[in-house]
N, C-alpha and C positions, 0 to 999 in steps of 0.2 A: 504494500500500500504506500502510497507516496505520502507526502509529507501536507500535500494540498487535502487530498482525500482524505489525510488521517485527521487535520485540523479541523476539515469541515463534520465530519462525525462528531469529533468533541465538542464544537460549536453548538449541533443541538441536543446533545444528550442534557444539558440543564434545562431547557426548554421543559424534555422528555421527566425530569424528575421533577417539573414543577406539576405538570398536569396529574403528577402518581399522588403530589401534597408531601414530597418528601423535604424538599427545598421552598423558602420565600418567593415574590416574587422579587426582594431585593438579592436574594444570594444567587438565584438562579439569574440573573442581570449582571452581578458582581463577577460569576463565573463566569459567562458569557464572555463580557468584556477580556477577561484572563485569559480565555481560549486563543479570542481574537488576537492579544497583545504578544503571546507565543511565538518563539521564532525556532525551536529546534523542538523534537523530541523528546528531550530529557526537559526542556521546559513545559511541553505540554505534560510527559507522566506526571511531574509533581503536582503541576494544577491539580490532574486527575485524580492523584492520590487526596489531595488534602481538600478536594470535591465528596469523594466516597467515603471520605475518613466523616464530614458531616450531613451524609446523607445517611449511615450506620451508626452516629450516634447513641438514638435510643435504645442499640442493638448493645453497645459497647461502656456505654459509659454508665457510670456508680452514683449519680446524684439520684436524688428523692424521685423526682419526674422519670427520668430513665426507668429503674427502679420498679415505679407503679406502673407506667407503659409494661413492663413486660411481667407484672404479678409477681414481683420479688423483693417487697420489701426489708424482708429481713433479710436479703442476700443469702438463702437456701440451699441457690442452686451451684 
């Protein structure tokens, strides 16, 4: 995949997480623009990572809200 082709997939995959309700409409904008401002590869993965990293939040992280999202407030599991 080129470099044109792989930017424009990362382009709307924020789009793609806003209409699922995983992303804002400001961070799914925010990404966007980060997509767009990418000039290599390794600039685009990290976007990507630190895109999925807050779109698995609830999945991953230990505050109260997380927590109740997933029925684990006493940290059980």
């Amino acid at each position: 995949m080129s470099l044109r082709q792989r930017k424009q997939t990362y382009v709307l995959l924020p789009r793609h997480y806003l209409k699922m309700g995983k992303l804002t409409t400001e961070e799914a904008t925010g990404f966007e623009a980060m997509f767009r401002r990418s000039r290599s590869q390794e600039e685009q993965s990290q976007v990507f990572q630190v895109m999925m990293a807050n779109v698995n939040r609830l999945a991953t992280d230990k505050d109260r809200y997380a927590l109740l999202h997933r029925d684990d407030l006493f940290e059980e599991d």
